[in-house]
C-alpha positions as CSV (number, residue, x, y, z in Angstrom):
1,X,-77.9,-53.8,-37.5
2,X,-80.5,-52.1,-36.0
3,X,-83.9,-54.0,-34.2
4,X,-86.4,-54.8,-37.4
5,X,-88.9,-52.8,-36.2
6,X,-86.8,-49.6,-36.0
7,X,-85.3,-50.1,-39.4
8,X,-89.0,-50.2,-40.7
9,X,-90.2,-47.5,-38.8
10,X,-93.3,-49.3,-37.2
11,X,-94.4,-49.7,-33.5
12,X,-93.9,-53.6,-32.6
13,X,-97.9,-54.2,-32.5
14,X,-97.9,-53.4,-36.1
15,X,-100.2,-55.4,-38.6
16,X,-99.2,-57.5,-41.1
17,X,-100.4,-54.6,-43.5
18,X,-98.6,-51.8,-42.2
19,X,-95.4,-53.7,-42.3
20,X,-95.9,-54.9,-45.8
21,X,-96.8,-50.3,-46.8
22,X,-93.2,-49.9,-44.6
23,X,-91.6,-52.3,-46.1
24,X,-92.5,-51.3,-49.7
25,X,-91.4,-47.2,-49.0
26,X,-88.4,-48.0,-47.7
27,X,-87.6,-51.1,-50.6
28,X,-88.7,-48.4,-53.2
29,X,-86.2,-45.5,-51.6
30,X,-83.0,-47.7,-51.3
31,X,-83.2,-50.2,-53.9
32,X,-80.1,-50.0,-56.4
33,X,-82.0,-49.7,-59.3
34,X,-82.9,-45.9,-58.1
35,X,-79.5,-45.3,-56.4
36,X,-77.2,-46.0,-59.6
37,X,-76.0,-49.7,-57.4
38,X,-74.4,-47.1,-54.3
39,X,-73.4,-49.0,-51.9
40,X,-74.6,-47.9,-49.0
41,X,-78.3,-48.2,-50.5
42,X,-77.3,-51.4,-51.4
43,X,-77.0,-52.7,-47.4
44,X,-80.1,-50.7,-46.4
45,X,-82.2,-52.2,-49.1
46,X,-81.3,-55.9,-47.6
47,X,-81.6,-54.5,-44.1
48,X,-85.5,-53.7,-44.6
49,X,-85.6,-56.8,-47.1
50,X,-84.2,-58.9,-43.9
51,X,-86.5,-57.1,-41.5
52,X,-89.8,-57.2,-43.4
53,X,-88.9,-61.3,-44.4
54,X,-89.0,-61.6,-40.1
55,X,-92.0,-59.9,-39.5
56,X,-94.2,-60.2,-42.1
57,X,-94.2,-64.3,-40.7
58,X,-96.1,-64.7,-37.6
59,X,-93.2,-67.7,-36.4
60,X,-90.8,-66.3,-37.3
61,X,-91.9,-62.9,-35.6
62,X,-93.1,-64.3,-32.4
63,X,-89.2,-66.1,-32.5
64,X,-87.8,-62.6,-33.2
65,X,-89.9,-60.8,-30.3
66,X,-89.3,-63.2,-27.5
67,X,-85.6,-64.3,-28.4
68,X,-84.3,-61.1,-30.9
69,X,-82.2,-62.3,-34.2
70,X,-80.4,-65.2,-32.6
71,X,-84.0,-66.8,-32.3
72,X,-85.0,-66.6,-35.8
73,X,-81.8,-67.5,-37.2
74,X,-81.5,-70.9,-35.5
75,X,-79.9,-70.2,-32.5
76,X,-76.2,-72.0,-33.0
77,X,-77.8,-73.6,-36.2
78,X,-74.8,-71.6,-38.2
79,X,-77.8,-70.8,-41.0
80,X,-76.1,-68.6,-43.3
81,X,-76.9,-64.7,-43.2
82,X,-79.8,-63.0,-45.2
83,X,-77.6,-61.4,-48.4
84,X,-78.4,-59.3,-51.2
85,X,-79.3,-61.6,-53.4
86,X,-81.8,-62.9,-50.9
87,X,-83.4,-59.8,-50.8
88,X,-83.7,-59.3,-54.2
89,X,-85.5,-62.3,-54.5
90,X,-88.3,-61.3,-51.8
91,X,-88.6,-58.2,-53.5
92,X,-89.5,-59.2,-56.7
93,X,-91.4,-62.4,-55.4
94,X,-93.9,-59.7,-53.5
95,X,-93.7,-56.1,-55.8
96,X,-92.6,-57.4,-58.7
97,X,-89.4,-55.5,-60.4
98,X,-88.5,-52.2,-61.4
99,X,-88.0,-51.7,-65.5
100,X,-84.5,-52.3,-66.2
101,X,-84.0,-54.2,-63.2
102,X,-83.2,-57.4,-64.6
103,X,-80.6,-55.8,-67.3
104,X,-79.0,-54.4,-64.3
105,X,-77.9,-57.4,-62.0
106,X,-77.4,-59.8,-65.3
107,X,-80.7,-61.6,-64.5
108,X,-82.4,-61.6,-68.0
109,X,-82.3,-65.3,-68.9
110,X,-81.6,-66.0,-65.8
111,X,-84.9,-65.4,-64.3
112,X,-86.5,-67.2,-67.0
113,X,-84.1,-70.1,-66.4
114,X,-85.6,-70.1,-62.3
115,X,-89.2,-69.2,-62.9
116,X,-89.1,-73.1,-65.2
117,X,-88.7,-74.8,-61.6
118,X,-89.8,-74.9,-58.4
119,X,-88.7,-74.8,-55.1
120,X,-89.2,-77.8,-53.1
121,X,-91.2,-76.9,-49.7
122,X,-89.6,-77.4,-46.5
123,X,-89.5,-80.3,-44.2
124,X,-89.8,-80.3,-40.7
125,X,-88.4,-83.0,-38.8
126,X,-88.9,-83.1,-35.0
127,X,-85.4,-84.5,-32.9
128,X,-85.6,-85.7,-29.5
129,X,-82.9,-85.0,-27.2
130,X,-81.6,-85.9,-23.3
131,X,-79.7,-83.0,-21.4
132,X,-76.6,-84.9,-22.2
133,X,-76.4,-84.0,-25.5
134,X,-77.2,-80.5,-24.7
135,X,-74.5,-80.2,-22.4
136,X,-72.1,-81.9,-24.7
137,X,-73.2,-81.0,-27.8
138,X,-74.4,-84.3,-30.3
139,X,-74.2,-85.3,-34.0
140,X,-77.3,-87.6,-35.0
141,X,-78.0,-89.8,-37.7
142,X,-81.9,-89.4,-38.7
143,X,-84.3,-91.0,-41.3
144,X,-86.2,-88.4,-43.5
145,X,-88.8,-89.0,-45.7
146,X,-88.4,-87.0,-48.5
147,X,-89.2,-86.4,-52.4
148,X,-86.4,-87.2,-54.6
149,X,-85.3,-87.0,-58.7
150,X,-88.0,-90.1,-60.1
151,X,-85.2,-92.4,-61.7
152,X,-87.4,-93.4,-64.4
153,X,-87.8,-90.0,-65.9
154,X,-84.7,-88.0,-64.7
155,X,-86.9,-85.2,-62.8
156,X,-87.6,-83.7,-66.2
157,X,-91.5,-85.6,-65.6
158,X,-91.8,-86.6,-69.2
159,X,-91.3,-90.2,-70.6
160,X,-88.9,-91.4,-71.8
161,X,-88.2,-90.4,-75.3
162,X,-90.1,-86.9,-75.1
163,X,-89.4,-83.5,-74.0
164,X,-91.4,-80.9,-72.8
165,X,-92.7,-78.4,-75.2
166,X,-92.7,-74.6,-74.8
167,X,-95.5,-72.6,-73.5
168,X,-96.9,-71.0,-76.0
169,X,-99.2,-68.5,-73.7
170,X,-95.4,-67.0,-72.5
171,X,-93.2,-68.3,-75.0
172,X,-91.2,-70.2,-72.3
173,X,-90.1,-67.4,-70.2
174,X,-93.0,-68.6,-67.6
175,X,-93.4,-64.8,-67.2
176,X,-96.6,-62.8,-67.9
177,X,-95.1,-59.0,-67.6
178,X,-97.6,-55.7,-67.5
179,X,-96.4,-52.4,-67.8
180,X,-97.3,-49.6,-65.4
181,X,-96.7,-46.0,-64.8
182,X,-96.3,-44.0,-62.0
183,X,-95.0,-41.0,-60.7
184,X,-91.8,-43.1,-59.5
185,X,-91.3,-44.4,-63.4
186,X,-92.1,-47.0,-65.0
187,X,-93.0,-50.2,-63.6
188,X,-93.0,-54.1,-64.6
189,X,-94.6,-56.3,-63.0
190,X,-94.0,-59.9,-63.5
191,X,-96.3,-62.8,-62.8
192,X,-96.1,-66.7,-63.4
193,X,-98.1,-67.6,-67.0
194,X,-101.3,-68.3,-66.3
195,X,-101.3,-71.3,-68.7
196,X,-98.0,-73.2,-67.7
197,X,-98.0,-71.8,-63.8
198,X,-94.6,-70.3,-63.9
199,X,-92.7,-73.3,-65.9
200,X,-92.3,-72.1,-69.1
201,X,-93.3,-75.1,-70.7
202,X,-96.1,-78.2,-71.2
203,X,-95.5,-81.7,-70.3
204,X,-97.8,-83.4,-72.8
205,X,-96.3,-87.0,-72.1
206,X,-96.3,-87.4,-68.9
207,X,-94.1,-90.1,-67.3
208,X,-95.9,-93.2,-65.9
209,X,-94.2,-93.4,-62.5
210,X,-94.6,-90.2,-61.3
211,X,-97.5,-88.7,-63.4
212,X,-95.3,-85.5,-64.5
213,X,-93.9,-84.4,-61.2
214,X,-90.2,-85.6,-61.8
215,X,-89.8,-87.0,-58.3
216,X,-91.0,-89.7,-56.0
217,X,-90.9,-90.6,-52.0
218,X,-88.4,-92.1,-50.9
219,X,-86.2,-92.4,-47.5
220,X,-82.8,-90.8,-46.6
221,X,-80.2,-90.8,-43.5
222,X,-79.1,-87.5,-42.9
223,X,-76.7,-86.0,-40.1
224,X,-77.7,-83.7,-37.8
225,X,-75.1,-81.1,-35.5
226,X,-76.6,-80.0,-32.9
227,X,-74.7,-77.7,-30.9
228,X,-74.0,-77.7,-26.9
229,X,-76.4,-75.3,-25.0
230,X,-79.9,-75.6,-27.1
231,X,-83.1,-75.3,-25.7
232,X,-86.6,-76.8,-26.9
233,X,-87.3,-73.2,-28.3
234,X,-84.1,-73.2,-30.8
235,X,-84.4,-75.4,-34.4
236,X,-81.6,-76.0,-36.7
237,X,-82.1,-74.6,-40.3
238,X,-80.1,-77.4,-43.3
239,X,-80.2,-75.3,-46.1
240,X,-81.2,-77.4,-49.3
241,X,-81.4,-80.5,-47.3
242,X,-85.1,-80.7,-47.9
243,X,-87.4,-82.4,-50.9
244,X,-86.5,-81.7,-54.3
245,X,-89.2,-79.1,-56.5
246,X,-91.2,-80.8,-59.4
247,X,-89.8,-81.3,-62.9
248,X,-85.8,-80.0,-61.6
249,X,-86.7,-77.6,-59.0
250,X,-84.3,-77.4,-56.3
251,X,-84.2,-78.7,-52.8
252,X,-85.9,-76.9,-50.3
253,X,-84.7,-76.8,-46.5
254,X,-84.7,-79.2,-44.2
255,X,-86.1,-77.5,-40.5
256,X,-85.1,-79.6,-37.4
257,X,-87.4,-78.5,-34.1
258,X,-85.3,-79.5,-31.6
259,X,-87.3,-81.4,-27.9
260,X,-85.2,-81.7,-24.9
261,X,-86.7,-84.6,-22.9
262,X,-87.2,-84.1,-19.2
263,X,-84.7,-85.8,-16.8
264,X,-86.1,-86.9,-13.9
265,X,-82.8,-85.6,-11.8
266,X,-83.0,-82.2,-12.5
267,X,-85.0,-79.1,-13.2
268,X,-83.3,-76.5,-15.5
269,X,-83.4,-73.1,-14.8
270,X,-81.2,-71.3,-18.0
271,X,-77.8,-73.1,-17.9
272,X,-78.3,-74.0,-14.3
273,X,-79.7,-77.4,-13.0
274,X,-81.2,-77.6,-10.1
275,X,-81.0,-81.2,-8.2
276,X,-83.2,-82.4,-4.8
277,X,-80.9,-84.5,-2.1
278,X,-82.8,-86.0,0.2
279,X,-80.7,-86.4,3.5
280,X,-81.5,-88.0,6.9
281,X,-82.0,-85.9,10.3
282,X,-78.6,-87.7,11.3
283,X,-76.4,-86.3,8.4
284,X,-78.1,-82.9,8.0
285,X,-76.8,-82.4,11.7
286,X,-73.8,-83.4,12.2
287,X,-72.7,-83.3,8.2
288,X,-71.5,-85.8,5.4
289,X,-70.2,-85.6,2.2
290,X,-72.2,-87.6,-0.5
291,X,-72.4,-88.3,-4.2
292,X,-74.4,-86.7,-6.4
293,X,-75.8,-87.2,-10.3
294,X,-74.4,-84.6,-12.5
295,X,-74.9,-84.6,-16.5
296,X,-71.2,-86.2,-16.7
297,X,-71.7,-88.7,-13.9
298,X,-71.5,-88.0,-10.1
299,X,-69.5,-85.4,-8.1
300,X,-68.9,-85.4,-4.0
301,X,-70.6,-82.7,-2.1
302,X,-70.2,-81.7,1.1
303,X,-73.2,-81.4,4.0
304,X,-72.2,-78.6,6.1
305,X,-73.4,-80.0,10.0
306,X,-76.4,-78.1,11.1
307,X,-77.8,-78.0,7.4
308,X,-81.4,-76.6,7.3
309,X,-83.9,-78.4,4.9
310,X,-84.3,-76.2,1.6
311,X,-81.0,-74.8,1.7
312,X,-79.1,-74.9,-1.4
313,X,-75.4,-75.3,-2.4
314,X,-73.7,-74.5,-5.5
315,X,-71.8,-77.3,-7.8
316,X,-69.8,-74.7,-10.1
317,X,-69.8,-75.3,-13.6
318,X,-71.2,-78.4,-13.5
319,X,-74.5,-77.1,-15.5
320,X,-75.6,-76.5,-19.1
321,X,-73.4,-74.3,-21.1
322,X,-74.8,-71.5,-22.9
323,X,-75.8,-71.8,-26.3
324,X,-72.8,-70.7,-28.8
325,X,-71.1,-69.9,-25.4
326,X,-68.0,-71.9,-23.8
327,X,-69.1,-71.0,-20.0
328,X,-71.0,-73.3,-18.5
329,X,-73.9,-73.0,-15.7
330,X,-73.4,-74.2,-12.3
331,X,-75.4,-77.1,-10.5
332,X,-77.6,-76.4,-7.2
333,X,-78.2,-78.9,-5.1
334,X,-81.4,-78.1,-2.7
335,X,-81.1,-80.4,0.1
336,X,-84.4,-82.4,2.1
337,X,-84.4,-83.5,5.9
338,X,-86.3,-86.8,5.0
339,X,-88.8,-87.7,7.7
340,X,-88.9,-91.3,7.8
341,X,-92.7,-92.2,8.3
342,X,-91.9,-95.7,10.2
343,X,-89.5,-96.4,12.9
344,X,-88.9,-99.3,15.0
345,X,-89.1,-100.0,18.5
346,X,-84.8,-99.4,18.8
347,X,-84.8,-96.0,16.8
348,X,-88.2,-94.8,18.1
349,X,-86.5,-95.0,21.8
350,X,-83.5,-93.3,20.9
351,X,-85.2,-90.2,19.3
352,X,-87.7,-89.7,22.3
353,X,-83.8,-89.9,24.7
354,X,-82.6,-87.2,22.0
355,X,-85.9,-85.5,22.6
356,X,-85.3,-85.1,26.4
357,X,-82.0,-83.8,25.9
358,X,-82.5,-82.0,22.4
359,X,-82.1,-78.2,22.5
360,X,-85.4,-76.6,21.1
361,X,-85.5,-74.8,17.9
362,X,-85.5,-71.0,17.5
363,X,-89.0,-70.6,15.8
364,X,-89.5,-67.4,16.3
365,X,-85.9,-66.0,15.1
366,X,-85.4,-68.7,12.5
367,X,-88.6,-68.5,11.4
368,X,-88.1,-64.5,10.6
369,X,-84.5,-65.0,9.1
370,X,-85.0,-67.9,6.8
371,X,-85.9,-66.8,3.4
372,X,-87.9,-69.2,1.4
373,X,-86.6,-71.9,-1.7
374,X,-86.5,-69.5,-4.5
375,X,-85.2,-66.8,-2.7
376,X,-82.0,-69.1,-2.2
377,X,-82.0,-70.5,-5.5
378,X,-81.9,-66.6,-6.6
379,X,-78.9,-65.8,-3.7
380,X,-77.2,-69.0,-5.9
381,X,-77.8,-68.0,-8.9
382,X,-76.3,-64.3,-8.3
383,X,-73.5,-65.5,-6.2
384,X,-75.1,-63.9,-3.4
C-alpha cells in the first residue's frame, strides 16, 4: 500500500480539514455502492478509509510520521489489519451512508441492532519494563480496573422484572434518517435519535446498583505479550480487552504504553548497548581480559595492551534485537583509564621511577589521529 498521504492526495502538512475534503472525494469515487461491489474499488475505498482513520488523529499521525505504519499499528503488537468492514464503519460513522447502502451489504436490522449499544471507550494502561524483557521478550500478568456487566441487572440497566421500552421518537431503530439530493444521487443521512441517544429504546426503571448503565467497576488480571525488541515509543493494542459499553455495548480496547526503565549499565543506541569499563593505567598498558555485564549475565573481553581511553570494542550480538526481527544488536564496550585520585607513599614512588624511565606520549601525532567518542561508536556501529 502506498504512504497515506499519497493515497489521499495531500502534502504531509495538511490540516485536519483538507484531509477530512480528500478523504470524502476519494470515499465517494471508490465506494462499492457506486462501483456495482468491483473489487478493485472495494480495496481502494479501505485504502483511503485506512489512510484518512491515521491522519485525521493527531497520535496516531504524529506515530505514523515519525515511525511509518509499523508505528501506528503497534509495532509487534500483532493488532489485526484495518478491513473492509472497518472502513465501512468510519464511513458511515463520519458521512453518513449512501441510499441503498444498507440493502446492499445485508446491514438493515443489523445496524439498528448496533446503533442500541455502545462501545465501551478504551483503556490505557501504562507497563513498566527492564531491558531484559526487551531483549527476551516477556509475558506479564497486570491488574486493570475496568467496567464490567452489573450482576444485579444483567447489563440490560433495568430492574429486575422490567424491560426497556421502545423509543417512540425512532421507533427503536435509534436512527433519525433525512433525505438529501445531489448531483451524485440521493443521499441518507443517519443520525443517533435525539430522544433515546442512539439506543433505540427508554429505561424507565432503572436498576438500583448501577443507576441504568448495565455495568459497574470492578478489577481484572489480564496477560500481557510483549514482544522482544520494543522501545518506549511502541504500545500494544488488545482488541476488546477494554471496559464493556452501557446497557450491552461491547468491550472496547485495551491500549498498553509500553516504559522501558533505564539500566544503570548501559545506554541504548537502537539495538546496540553501549557499556563504560573503567580500567586501571596498569591493564590498559599491558592488557587483560575482564568480565563484563551483558543483558544475559556477563561475557569475557579482552584489553588489547596499549588500549587508549575512549576506545571502544565490539561484543557481537550481545545487544537488543530488533523489534519483530530475529538479529540481534551488538554490545560496545567504551573503555576509561581510571586516574586514581590517592596514592600511597609505595605506589606514588614507583610511578615517579616509571616517570623517569617512561617514554613520552605523541601529542602532537596522537592528538591529530585520534578521532573523538562518537566518532568510534559510529566506526562500531558500521563495522568500520
Amino acid at each position: 500500500m502506498s504512504d497515506y498521504y499519497e493515497l489521499l492526495g495531500v502534502s504531509r502538512d495538511a490540516d485536519a480539514e483538507e484531509i477530512k475534503k480528500a478523504y470524502r472525494q476519494l470515499a465517494l469515487k471508490y465506494h462499492p455502492d457506486r462501483n456495482q461491489g468491483a473489487k478493485d474499488a472495494e480495496a481502494r475505498f479501505r485504502e483511503v478509509t485506512e489512510a484518512y482513520e491515521v491522519l485525521r488523529d493527531s497520535e496516531k499521525r504524529a506515530m505514523y510520521d515519525r515511525y511509518g505504519k509499523q508505528g501506528v499499528r503497534g509495532g509487534a503488537a500483532g493488532q489485526p489489519g484495518f478491513d473492509f468492514s472497518d472502513a465501512i464503519e468510519v464511513f458511515m460513522r463520519d458521512f453518513g451512508g449512501f441510499s441503498g447502502l444498507e440493502d446492499l451489504f445485508g446491514m438493515r436490522g443489523a445496524r439498528g441492532h448496533r446503533s442500541s449499544t455502545r462501545k465501551g471507550q478504551t483503556v490505557r494502561i501504562r507497563l513498566p519494563l527492564t531491558l531484559s524483557d526487551v531483549a527476551n521478550g516477556v509475558t506479564k500478568t497486570v491488574r486493570v480496573s475496568l467496567l464490567d456487566e452489573c450482576e444485579m441487572c444483567g447489563g440490560s440497566g433495568t430492574e429486575q422484572g422490567s424491560r426497556p421500552s421502545p423509543c417512540s421518537t425512532c421507533g427503536g431503530s435509534g436512527e433519525e434518517r433525512h433525505v438529501q439530493r445531489s448531483v451524485f444521487g440521493q443521499f441518507v443521512s443517519v443520525q443517533p435519535c435525539r430522544t433515546c441517544g442512539g439506543e433505540g429504546r427508554i429505561i424507565e426503571k432503572p436498576c438500583k446498583k448501577c443507576s441504568a448503565e448495565g455495568r459497574t467497576r470492578s478489577e481484572r488480571e489480564i496477560e500481557v505479550e510483549v514482544p522482544p525488541g520494543v522501545t518506549s515509543e511502541n504500545f500494544l493494542t488488545l482488541r476488546g480487552r477494554g471496559s464493556v459499553g452501557p446497557r450491552g455495548g461491547p468491550r472496547g480496547d485495551l491500549v498498553v504504553l509500553l516504559e522501558v526503565e533505564a539500566d544503570s549499565r548501559f545506554v541504548r543506541q537502537g539495538s546496540d548497548l553501549v557499556h563504560e569499563l573503567p580500567i586501571t593505567f596498569t591493564q590498559a598498558a599491558l592488557g587483560t581480559e575482564l568480565n563484563v555485564p551483558t543483558i544475559d549475565g556477563t561475557a569475557r573481553v579482552k584489553i588489547p595492551h596499549g588500549i587508549q581511553s575512549g576506545e571502544v570494542l565490539k561484543l557481537k550480538g550481545l545487544g537488543l534485537p530488533e523489534l519483530n526481527g530475529s538479529i540481534r544488536g551488538d554490545q560496545l564496550v567504551r573503555v576509561v583509564v581510571w586516574v586514581p585520585d590517592e596514592l600511597t607513599d609505595e605506589q606514588e614512588d614507583l610511578l615517579r621511577r616509571l616517570g623517569e624511565i617512561e617514554t613520552p606520549p605523541p601529542a602532537t601525532v596522537r592528538r591529530g589521529s585520534r578521532k573523538g567518542f562518537w566518532s568510534r561508536v559510529k566506526e562500531a556501529f558500521t563495522g568500520g
